[in-house]
VEXDREN-2710 file (C-alpha; in Angstrom, 1 decimal):
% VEXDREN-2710
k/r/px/py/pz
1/UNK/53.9/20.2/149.8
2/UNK/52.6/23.9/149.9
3/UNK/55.5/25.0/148.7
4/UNK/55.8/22.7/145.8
5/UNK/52.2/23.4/144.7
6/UNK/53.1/26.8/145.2
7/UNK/56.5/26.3/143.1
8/UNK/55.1/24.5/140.5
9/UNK/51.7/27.1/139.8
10/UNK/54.1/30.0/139.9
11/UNK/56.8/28.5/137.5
12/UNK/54.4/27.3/134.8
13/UNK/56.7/23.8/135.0
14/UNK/55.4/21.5/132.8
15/UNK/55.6/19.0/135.7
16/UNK/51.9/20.0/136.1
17/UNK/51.3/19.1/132.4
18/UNK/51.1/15.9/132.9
19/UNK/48.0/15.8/134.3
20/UNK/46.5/17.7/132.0
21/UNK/47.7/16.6/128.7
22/UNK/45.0/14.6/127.5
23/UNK/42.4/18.0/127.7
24/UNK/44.6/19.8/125.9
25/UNK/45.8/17.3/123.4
26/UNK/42.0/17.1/122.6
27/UNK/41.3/20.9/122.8
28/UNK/44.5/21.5/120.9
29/UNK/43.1/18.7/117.8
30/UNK/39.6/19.6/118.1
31/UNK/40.7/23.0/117.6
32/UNK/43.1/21.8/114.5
33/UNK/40.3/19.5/112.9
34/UNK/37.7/22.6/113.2
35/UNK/40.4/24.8/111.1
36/UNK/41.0/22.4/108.7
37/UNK/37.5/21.3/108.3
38/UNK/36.7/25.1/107.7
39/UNK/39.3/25.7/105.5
40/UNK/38.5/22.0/103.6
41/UNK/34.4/23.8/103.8
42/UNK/35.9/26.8/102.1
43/UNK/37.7/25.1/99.5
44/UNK/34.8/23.1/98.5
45/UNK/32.6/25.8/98.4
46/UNK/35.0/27.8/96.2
47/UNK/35.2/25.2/93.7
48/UNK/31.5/24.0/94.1
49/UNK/30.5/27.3/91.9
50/UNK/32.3/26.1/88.8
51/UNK/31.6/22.7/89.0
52/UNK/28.0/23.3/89.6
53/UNK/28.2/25.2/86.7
54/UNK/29.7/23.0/84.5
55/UNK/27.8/20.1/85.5
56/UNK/24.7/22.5/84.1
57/UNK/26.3/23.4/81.3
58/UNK/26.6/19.4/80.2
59/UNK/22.9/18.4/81.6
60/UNK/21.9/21.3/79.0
61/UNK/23.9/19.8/75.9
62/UNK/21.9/16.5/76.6
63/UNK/18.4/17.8/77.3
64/UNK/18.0/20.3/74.5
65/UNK/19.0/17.9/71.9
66/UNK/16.4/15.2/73.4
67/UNK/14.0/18.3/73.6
68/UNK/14.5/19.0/70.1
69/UNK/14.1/15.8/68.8
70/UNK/11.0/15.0/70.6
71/UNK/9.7/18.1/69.0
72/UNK/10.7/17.2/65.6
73/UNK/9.2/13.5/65.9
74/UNK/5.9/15.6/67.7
75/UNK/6.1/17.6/64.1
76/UNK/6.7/14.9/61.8
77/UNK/3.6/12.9/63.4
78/UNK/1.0/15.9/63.2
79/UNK/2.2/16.7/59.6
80/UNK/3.2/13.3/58.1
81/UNK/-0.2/13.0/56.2
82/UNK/0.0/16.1/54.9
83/UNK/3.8/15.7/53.6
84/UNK/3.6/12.2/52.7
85/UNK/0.7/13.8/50.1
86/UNK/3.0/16.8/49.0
87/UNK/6.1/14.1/48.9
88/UNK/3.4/12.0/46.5
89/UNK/2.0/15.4/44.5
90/UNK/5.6/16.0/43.9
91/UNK/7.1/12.9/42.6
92/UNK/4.4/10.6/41.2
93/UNK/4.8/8.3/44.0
94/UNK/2.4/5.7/44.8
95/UNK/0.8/6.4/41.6
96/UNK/-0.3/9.9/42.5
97/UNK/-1.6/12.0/39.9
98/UNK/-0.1/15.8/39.2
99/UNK/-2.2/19.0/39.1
100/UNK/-1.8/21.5/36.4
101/UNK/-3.1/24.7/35.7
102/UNK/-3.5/23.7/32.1
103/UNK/-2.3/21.4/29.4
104/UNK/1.3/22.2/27.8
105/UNK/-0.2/23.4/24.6
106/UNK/1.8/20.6/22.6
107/UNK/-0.1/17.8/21.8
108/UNK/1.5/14.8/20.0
109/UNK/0.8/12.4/17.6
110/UNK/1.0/9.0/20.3
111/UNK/-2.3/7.9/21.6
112/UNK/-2.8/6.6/25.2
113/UNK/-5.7/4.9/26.3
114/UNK/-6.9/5.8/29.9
115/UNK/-9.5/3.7/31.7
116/UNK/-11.7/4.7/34.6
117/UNK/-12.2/2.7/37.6
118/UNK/-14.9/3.5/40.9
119/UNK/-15.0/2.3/44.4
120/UNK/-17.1/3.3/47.3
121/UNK/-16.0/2.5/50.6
122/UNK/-18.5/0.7/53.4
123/UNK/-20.4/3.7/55.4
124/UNK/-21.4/6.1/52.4
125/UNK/-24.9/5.6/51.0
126/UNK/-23.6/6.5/47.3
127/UNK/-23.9/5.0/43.7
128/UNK/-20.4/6.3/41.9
129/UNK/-19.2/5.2/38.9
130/UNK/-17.7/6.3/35.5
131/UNK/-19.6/7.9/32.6
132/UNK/-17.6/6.3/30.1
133/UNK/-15.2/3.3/30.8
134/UNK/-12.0/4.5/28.8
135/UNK/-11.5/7.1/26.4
136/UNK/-8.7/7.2/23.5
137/UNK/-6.7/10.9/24.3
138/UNK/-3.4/12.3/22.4
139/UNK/-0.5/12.7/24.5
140/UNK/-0.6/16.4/25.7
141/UNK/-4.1/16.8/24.6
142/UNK/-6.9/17.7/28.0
143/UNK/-9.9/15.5/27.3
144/UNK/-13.1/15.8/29.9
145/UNK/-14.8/12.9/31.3
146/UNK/-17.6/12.7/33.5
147/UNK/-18.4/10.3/36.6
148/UNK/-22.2/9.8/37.8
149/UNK/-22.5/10.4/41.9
150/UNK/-26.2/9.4/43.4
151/UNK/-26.9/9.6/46.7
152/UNK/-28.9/7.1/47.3
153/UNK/-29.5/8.2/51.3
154/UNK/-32.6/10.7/52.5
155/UNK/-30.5/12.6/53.8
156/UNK/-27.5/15.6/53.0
157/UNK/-23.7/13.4/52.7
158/UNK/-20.6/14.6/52.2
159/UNK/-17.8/12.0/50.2
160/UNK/-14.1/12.7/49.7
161/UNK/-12.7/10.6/47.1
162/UNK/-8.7/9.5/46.9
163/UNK/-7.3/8.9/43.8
164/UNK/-3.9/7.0/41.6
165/UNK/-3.1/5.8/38.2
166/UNK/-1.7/2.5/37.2
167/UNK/1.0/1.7/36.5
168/UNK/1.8/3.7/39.6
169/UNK/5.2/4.9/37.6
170/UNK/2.7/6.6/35.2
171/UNK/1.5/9.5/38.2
172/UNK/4.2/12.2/37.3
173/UNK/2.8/12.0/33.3
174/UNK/-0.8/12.1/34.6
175/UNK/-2.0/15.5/35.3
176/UNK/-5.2/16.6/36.5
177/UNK/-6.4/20.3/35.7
178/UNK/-10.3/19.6/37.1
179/UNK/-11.4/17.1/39.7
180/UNK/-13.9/17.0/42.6
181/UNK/-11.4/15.1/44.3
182/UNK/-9.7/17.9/45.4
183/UNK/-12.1/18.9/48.1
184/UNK/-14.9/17.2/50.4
185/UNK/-18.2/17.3/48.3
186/UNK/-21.9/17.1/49.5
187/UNK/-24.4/15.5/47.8
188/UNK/-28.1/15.8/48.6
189/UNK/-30.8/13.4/49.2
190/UNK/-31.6/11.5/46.3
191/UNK/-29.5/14.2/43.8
192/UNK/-27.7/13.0/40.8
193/UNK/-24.7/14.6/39.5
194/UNK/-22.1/13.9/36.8
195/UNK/-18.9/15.4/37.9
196/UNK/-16.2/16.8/35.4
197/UNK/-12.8/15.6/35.3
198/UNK/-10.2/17.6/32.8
199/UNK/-6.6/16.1/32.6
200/UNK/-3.7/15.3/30.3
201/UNK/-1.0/12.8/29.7
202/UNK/2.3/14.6/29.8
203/UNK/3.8/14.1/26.4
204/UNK/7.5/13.5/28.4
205/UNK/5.8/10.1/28.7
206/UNK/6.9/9.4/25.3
207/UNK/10.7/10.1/25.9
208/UNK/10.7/8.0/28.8
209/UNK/12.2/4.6/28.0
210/UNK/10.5/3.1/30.9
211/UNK/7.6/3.8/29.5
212/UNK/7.3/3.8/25.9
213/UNK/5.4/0.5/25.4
214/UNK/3.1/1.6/27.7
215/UNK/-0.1/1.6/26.0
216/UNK/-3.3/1.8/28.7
217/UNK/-3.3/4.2/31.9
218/UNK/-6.1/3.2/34.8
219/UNK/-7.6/6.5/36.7
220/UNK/-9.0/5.0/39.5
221/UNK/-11.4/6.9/42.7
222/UNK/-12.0/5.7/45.9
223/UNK/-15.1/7.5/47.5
224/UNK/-15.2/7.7/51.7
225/UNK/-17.9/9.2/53.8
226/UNK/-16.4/12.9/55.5
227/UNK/-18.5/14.9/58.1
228/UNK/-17.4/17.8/57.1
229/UNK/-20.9/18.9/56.4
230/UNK/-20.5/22.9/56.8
231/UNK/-17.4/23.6/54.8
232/UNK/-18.1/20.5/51.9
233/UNK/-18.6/21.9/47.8
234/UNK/-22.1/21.5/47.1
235/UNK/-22.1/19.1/44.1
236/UNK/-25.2/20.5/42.8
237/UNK/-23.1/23.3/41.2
238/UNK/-22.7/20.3/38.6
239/UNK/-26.1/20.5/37.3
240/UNK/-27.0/22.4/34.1
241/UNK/-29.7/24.0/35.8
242/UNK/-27.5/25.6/38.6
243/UNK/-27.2/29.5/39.2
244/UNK/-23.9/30.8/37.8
245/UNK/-21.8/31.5/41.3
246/UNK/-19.5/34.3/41.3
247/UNK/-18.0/33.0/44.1
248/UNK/-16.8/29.9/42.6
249/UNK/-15.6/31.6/39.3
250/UNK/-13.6/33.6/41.3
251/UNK/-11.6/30.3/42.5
252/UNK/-11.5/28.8/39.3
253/UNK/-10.1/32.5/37.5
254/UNK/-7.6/32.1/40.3
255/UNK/-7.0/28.5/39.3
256/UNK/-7.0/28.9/35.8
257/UNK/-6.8/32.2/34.7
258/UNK/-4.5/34.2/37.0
259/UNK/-1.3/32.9/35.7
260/UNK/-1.8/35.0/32.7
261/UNK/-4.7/37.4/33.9
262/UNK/-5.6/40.0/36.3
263/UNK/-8.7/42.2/36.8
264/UNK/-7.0/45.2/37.4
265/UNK/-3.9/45.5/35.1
266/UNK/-2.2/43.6/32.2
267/UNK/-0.2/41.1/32.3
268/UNK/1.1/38.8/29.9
269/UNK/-2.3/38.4/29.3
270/UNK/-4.8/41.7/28.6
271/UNK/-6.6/42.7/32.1
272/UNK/-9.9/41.5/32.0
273/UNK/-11.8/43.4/34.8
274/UNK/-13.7/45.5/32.3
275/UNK/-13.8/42.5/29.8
276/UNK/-17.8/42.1/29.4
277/UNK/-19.2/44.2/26.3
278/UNK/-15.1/45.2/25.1
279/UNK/-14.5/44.6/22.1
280/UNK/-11.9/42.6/21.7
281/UNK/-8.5/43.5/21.4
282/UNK/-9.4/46.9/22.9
283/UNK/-7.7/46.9/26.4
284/UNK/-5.3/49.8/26.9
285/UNK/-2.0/49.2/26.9
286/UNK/-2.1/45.6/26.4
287/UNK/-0.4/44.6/22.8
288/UNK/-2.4/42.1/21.1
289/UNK/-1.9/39.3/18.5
290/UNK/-2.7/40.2/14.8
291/UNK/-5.5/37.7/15.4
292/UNK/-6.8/39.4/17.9
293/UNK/-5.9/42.8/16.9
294/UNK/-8.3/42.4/13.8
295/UNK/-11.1/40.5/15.4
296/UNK/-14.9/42.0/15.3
297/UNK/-15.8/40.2/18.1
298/UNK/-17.5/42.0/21.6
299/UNK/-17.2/39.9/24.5
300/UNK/-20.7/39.0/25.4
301/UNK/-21.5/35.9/27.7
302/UNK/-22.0/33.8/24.3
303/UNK/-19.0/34.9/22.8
304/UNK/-16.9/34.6/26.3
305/UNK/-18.3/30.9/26.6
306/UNK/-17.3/30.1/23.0
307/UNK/-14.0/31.8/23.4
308/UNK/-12.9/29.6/26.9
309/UNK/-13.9/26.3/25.5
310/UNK/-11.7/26.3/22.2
311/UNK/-9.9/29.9/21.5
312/UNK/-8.2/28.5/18.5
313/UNK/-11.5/27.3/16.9
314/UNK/-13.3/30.5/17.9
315/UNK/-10.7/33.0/16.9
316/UNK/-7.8/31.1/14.7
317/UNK/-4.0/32.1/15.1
318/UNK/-4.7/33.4/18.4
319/UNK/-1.6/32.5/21.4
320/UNK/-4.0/32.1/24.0
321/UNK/-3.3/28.0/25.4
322/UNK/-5.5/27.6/28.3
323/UNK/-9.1/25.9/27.5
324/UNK/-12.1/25.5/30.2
325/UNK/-13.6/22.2/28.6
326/UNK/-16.3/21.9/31.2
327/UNK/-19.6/24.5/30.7
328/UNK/-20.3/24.8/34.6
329/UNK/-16.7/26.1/35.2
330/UNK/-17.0/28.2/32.5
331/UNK/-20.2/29.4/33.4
332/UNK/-19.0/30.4/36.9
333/UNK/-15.8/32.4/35.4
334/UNK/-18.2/34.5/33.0
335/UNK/-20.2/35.5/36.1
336/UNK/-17.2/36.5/37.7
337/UNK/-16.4/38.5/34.9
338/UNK/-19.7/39.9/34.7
339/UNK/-19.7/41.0/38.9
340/UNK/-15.9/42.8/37.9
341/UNK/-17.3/44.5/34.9
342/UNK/-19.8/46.0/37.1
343/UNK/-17.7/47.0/40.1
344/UNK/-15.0/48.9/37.2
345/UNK/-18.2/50.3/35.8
346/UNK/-19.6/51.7/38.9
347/UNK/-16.1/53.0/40.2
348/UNK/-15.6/54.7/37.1
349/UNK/-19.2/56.8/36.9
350/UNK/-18.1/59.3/40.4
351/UNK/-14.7/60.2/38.4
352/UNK/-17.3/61.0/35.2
353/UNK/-19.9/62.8/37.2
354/UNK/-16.8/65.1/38.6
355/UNK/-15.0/65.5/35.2
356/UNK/-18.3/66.6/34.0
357/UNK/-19.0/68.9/36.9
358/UNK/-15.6/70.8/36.5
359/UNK/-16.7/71.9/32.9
END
């Protein structure tokens, strides 16, 4: 038995294996499932990179779009007011009125009737209504009309007032040039104002076969209460016995003027920063009209009033189209005027004083 235990260990036979097969059967595919499970680790880990990355890459095609569109929706919401007003400014829609610089300087012979309507809304302590029910205007011709705002409160308010025309497919003929609708207004206790309104009926009205029996236009306000209180007009600039405002001439020369004019150079109108106390037709470099050429006219504040109101009628044959129909605007404008006169006069005196001290 020695001997064969002895025989057996120092051959190596695989008689002995017998017994052992099982341990190394399972050492042997323990071993063989750890390799492969590596190798299957390794793999996976290899490819994981890419896919990872791809997987990324298409998460990121459907979250920036979603991102993006909540963004735009986001946009549209904030700013839908204040498009759907452009979108309406634009086109006419809704019966919205258009805003002009001035009239087209062609008036024709077709006459329109335009009424006035007034509302107040519930919550503003106001009496508003038109001075004049309807007026009979020219096509093409501005006409100013006043409407009478009282507050009737003992206290400061401030009104915004929305606007249309009927028929609603009338809004891209009717054009406004002055309106207090355009910004919030205050109105103090127990004060009484009439409030200018210039416009014009776009004589394209009359080539537009949808609208040549049209006979009668409707200019209706809506007035709601605002508490904008700090940054509201004052509506007291209205009143005759109002200060001229510089300040407010210089927004209406912007508005009106500054199409044509400057203060500081020529344009395709003569510069007008020196214009108080000129004689007209006098500004250098500027090539008048005969009409003007020739006049003996000085701009004083009289002659400036006269001249915005109605240039034709003031100085005939002149070019110049644009009119200020309402005195307070044309007030303010003339103070303007005046406060750039001044400003060119007193930076023009240090260049004198050192001209004169060269000599």
């Amino acid at each position: 038995m020695e001997m064969k235990k002895a025989r057996y260990v120092i051959s190596g036979s695989p008689k002995l294996a017998p017994r052992n097969t099982g341990i190394w059967q399972r050492s042997t595919s323990t071993a063989t499932q750890s390799r492969n499970e590596s190798t299957q680790a390794g793999a996976h880990e290899t490819l994981n990179g890419p896919m990872m990355d791809l997987q990324k890459y298409r998460n990121l095609n459907v979250v920036a779009p979603c991102v993006i569109a909540i963004g735009i929706m986001l946009g549209l919401t904030a700013y839908s007011p204040t498009l759907y007003r452009l979108f309406c400014a634009a086109t006419g829609f809704g019966g919205t009125p258009q805003r002009a610089k001035a009239d087209s300087g062609m008036a024709s012979e077709q006459i329109i009737t335009v009424r006035f309507d007034s509302n107040i809304a519930p919550g503003l302590p106001w009496r508003f209504e038109p001075v004049q029910r309807e007026v009979k205007v020219h096509l093409g011709e501005q006409q100013l009309v006043f409407f009478r705002a009282e507050n009737l409160s003992d206290q400061a308010v401030v009104g915004h007032a929305t606007f249309n025309v009927t028929p609603e497919t009338s809004g891209i003929y009717f054009n406004k040039i002055q309106c207090f609708c355009f910004d919030d207004e205050r109105l103090d206790a127990h004060e009484k104002v009439d409030m200018p309104v210039v416009f014009f009926v776009d004589p394209a009205l009359a080539n537009d076969p949808e609208m040549r029996s049209l006979d009668t236009i409707t200019l209706s306000y809506t007035f709601f209460r605002s508490g904008n209180l700090e940054k509201a007009k004052d509506l007291s600039r209205f009143l005759a016995t109002a200060e001229p405002d510089a300040v407010n001439g210089k927004e209406l020369f912007r508005e009106r003027c500054s199409a044509c004019h400057a203060v500081d150079s020529n344009k395709s109108g003569p510069t007008l920063g020196s214009v108080v106390a000129r004689k007209a037709g006098t500004a250098p470099g500027y090539k008048y009209s005969p009409a003007l050429s020739s006049a003996e006219v000085t701009w004083s504040e009289d002659n400036l009033d006269r001249w915005l109101a109605d240039p034709p009628k003031f100085i005939p044959e002149v070019r110049m189209p644009v009119r200020v129909l309402d005195g307070s605007a044309r007030r303010d404008i003339i103070a303007y005027l005046k406060k750039e006169t001044r400003k060119a006069s007193d930076e023009a005196k240090p260049t004198s004083v050192a001209q004169g001290s060269g000599k």
